[in-house]
C-alpha positions in Angstrom: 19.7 40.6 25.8 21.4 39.6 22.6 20.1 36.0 23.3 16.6 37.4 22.2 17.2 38.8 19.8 19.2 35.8 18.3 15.7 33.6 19.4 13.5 36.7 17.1 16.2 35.9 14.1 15.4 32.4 14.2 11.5 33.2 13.0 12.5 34.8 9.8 13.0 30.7 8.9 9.6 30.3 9.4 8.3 32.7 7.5 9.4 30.5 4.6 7.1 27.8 5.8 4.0 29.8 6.8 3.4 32.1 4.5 2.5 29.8 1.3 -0.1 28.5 3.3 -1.8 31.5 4.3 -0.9 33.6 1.3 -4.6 33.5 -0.7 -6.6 34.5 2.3 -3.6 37.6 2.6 -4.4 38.6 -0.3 -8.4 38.9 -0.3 -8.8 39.8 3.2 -12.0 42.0 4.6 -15.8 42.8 3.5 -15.2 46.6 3.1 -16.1 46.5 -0.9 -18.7 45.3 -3.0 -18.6 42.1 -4.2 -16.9 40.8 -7.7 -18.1 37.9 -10.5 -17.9 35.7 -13.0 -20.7 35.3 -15.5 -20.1 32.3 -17.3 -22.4 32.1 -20.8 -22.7 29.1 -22.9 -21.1 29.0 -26.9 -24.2 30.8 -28.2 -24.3 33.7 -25.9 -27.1 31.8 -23.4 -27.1 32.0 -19.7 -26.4 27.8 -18.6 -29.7 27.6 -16.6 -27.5 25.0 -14.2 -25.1 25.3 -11.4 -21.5 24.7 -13.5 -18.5 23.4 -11.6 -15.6 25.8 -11.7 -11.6 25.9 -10.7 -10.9 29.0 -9.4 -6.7 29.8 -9.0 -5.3 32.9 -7.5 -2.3 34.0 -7.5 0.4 32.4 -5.2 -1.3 29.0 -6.1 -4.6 28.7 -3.8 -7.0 26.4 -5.4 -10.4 26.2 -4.5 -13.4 24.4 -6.3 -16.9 26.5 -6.5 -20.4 26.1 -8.3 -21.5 29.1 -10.1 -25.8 29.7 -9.5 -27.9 28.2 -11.5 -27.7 31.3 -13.9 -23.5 31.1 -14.7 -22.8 33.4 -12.1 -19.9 33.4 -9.5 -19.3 35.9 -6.8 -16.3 36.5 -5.0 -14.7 38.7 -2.7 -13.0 41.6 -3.6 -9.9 42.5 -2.1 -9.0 45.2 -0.1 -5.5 44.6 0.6 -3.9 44.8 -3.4 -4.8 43.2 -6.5 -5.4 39.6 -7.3 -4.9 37.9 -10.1 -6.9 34.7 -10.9 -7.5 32.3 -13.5 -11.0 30.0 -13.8 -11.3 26.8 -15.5 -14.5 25.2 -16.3 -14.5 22.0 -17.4 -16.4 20.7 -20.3 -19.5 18.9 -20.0 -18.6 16.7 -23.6 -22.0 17.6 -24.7 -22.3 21.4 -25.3 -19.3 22.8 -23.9 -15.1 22.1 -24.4 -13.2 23.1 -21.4 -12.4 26.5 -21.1 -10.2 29.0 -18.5 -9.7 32.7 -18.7 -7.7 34.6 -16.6 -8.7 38.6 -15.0 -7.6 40.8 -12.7 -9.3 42.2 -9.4 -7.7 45.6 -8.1 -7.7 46.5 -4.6 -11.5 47.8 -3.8 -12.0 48.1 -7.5 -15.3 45.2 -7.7 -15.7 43.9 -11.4 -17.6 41.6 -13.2 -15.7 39.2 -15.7 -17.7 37.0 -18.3 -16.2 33.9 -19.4 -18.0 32.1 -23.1 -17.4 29.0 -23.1 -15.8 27.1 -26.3 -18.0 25.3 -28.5 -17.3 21.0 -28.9 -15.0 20.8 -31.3 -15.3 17.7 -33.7 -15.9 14.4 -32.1 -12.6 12.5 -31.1 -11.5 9.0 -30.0 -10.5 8.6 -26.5 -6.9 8.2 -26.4 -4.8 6.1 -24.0 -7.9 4.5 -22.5 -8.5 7.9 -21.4 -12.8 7.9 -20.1 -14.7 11.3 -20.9 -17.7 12.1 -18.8 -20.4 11.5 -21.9 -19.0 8.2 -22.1 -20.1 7.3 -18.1 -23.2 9.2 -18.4 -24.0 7.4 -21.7 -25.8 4.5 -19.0 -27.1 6.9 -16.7 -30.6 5.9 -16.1 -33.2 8.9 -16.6 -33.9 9.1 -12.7 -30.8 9.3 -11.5 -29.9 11.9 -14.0 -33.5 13.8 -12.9 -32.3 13.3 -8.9 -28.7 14.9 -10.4 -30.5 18.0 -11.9 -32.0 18.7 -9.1 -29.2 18.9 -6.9 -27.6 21.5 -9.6 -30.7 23.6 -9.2 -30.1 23.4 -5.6 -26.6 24.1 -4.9 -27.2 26.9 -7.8 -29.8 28.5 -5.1 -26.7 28.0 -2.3 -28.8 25.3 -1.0 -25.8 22.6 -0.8 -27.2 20.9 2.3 -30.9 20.0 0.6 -28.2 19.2 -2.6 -26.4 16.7 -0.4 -29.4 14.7 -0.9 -30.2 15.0 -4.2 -26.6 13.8 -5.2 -27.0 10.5 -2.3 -30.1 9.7 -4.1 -28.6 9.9 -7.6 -26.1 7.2 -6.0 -28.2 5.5 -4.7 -29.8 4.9 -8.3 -26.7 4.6 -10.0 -24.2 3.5 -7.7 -21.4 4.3 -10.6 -22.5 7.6 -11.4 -19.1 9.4 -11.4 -20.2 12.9 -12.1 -22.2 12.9 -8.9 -19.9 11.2 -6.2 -17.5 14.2 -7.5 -19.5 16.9 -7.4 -20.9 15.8 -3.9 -17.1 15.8 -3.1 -17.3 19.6 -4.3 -20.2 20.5 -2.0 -18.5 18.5 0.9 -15.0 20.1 0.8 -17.2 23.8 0.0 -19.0 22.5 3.5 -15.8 21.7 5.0 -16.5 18.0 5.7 -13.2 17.3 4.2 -13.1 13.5 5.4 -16.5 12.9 3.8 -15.0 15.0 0.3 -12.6 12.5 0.5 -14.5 9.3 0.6 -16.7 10.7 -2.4 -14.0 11.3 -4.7 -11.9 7.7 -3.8 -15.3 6.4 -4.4 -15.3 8.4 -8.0 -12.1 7.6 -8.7 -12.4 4.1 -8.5 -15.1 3.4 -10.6 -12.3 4.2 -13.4 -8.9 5.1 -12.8 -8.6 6.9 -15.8 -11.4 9.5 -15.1 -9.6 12.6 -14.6 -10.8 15.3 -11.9 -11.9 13.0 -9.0 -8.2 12.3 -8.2 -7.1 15.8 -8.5 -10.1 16.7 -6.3 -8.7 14.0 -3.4 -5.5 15.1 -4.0 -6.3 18.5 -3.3 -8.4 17.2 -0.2 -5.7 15.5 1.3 -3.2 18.6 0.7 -6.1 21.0 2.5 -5.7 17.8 5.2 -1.7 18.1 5.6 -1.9 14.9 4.4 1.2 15.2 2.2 2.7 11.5 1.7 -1.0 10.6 1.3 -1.5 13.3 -1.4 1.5 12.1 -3.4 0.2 8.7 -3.9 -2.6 10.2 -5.7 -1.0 12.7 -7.4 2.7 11.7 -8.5 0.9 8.8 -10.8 -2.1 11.4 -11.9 0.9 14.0 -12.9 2.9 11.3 -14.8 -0.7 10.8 -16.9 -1.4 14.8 -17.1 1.6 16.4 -17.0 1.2 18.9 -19.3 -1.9 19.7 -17.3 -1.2 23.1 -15.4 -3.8 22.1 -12.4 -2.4 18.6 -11.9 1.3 20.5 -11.7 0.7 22.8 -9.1 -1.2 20.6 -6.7 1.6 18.0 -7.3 3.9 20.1 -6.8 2.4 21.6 -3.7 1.9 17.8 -2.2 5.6 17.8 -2.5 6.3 21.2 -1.0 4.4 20.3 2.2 6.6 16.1 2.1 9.4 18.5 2.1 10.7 17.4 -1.2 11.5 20.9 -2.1 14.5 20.1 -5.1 11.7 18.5 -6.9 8.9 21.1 -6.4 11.4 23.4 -7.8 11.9 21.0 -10.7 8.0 21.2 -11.0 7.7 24.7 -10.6 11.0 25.7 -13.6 9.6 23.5 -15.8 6.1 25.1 -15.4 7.9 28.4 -15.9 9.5 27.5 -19.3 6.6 26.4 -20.9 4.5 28.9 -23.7 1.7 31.1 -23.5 1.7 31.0 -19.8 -0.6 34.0 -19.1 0.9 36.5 -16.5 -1.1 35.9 -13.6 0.5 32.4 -13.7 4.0 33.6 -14.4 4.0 35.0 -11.6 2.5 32.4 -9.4 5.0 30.7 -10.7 8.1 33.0 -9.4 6.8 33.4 -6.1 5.9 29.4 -5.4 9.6 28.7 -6.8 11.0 31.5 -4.4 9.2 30.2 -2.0 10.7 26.7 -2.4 14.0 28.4 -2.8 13.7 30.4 1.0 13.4 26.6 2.5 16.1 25.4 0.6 18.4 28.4 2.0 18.7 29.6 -2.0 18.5 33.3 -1.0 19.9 34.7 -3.6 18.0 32.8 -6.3 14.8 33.4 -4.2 15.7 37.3 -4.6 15.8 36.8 -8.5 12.3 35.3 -8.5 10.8 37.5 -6.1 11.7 40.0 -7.8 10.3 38.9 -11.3 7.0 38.0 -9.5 6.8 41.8 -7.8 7.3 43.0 -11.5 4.3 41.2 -12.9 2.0 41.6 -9.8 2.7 43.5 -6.7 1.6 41.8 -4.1 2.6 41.4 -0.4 3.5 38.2 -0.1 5.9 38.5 -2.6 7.1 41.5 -0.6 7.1 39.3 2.4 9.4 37.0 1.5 11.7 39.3 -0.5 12.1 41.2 2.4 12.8 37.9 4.8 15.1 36.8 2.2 17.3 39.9 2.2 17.0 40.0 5.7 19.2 36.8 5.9 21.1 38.3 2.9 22.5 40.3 5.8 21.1 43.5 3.3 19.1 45.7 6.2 18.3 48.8 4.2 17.1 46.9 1.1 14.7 44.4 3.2 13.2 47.3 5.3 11.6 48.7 2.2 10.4 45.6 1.4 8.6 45.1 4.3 7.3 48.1 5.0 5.8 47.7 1.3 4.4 44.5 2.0 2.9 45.9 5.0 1.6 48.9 2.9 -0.6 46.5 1.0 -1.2 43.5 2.9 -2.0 45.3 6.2 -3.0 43.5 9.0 -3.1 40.6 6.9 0.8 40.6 6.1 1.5 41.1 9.8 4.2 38.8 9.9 6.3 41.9 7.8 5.9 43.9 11.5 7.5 40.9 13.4 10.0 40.6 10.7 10.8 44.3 11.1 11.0 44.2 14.6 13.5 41.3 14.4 15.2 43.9 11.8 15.1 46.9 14.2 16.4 45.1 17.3 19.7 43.8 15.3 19.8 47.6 14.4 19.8 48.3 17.9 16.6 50.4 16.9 15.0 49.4 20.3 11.6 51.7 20.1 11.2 50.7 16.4 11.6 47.6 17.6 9.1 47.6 20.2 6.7 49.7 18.3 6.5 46.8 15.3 6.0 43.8 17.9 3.1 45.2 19.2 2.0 46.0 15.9 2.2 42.8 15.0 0.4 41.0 18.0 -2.3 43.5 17.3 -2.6 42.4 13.9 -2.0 38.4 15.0 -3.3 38.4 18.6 -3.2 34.4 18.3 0.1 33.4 16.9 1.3 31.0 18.8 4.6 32.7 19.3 3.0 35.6 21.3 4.3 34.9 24.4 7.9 34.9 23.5 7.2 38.2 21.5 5.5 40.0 24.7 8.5 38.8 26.3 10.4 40.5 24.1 8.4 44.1 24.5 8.5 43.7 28.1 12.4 43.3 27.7 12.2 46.2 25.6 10.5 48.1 27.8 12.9 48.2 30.5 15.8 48.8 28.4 14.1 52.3 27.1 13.8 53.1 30.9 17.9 52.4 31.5 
């Protein structure tokens, strides 16, 4: 009997891995509430009339890239499982608008709308470092191509990404080094999940000038989506020695590293993120939990503890809960990682499962057999197709038997 239990102990350990890549959907989980947006409105307080290309971060470091209608407006999902904090970046278009984030908060079931004004152009500057802005490659954009490109914008700002597809192909085809529209049909690619033909778009982008900026943080992102870590870093390492002060290019770099399984150096990444100024606190504590993340894998438990603990006090969410409680599970501190499971089940719910088979492993060690048994079926209820659920009804069968003895 104590065999299985030892073989449940060993899953805490991959809890570390797991989680991170699952912990955005966690936290926005279910359709039971309205939804939430972003209305986006240009310098002088006018609605864009075009689909604008936005970066949308939650916490616990999920990137995604999304087009707002064509009238600046985003919506999203509202979560039902505890807050989320997110930050939006839109970048500027070198012509009307300077790039511009903002950061808000979404509580659980709570649906809000957020307006974002975007910051006027500031006064004209020379490139530096060879650096190329967008205006510059659209400066040669011939009036057709830039027509077939509107049109596309219209479309995808109807949801109509397919019919945009073609819009951007024929822009291409026009102007086979427009740059703006090989990315952005490398947006409405990876939003289609045609994440092989994302990627050939934004090499393609990429290569018409090194030194343009978001096309290789787009493929890098593409490949990381991929599991194509090694692959990401090529991209990426060089991209983050250009832009390192850039907080987008830093946590997808540093993520490319986490999933390489370089894990000193995405902690590196993710301290020096931490001591930099003005970081708003949906970041901060992004930051805490990725870097006690990376600390769990490296075996660090007690420095994972410390960071979880700072992330939990800026935002309260389950993952964070999650892995505190793992942590002090293998901290060999029961009483003090039951609470923090049970919390993280409290407001992940059946999307922090993993916290029931966690709490089963707990219960079992404590000799707590119908505990035990009562979380394991909770969580293959939750997760009916982890791929350790035979081993687990195993386990409940086992478990069974020894409550009939």
């Amino acid at each position: 009997m104590r065999r299985v239990g030892l073989g449940l102990r060993v899953l805490v350990l991959a809890i570390f891995c797991l989680v991170p890549l699952e912990s955005a959907p966690a936290q926005t989980s279910g359709t039971g509430a309205p939804p939430s947006s972003v209305q986006i409105f240009l310098p002088n307080g006018g609605i864009p009339g075009r689909a604008l290309l936005m970066t949308v971060v939650s916490d616990q470091g999920r990137t995604e890239l999304v087009f707002t209608n064509s009238s600046g407006i985003y919506s999203m999902r509202t979560p039902t499982a505890g807050a989320v904090n997110y930050t939006v970046t839109i970048k500027g278009d070198d012509q009307t608008f300077e790039t511009t984030s903002s950061s808000f908060r979404i509580e659980k079931n709570s649906p809000g709308r957020f307006f974002v004004f975007l910051k006027p152009m500031a006064a004209a500057a020379k490139p530096v470092n060879g650096v190329i802005d967008a205006a510059t490659l659209e400066s040669n954009v011939p009036s057709k191509a830039h027509a077939a490109y509107q049109r596309a914008m219209e479309f995808i700002g109807k949801g109509q990404l397919e019919v945009a597809i073609g819009s951007l192909q024929e822009a291409i085809r026009l102007y086979p080094e427009y740059v703006r529209a090989r990315n952005d049909l490398g947006v409405v690619y990876m939003k289609l999940n045609r994440l092989d033909e994302a990627a050939a778009a934004f090499r393609q982008a990429s290569e018409i000038n090194k030194r343009f900026f978001h096309p290789r943080l787009n493929l890098g992102l593409v490949l990381i989506q991929q599991r194509k870590y090694k692959e990401a870093l090529d991209i990426l390492e060089p991209l983050y020695e250009e832009n390192h002060g850039t907080l987008e290019v830093r946590l997808a770099y540093a993520r490319a590293l986490e999933g390489a399984g370089q894990l000193a150096n995405a902690e590196k990444i993710y301290r020096s993120t931490l001591d930099s100024k003005n970081l708003p606190p949906a970041t901060q504590a992004d930051m805490h939990f990725c870097l006690g993340v990376v600390l769990n894998r490296q075996r660090k438990f007690g420095e994972a503890v410390t960071e979880l603990q700072k992330a939990i006090a800026i935002n309260d969410a389950a993952n964070s809960h999650l892995q505190l409680g793992a942590a002090l599970m293998l901290l060999e501190q029961p009483n003090a990682a039951e609470h923090e499971l049970l919390r993280a089940y409290e407001l992940g719910g059946q999307a922090a499962g993993a916290a029931q088979l966690l709490l089963g492993n707990l219960y079992y060690a404590q000799q707590r057999f119908s505990d035990a048994q009562r979380a394991l079926e909770q969580y293959l209820k939750d997760v009916p197709s982890a791929p350790n659920a035979p081993q687990i009804t195993r386990v409940i069968a086992d478990l069974k038997t020894r409550s009939k003895n």
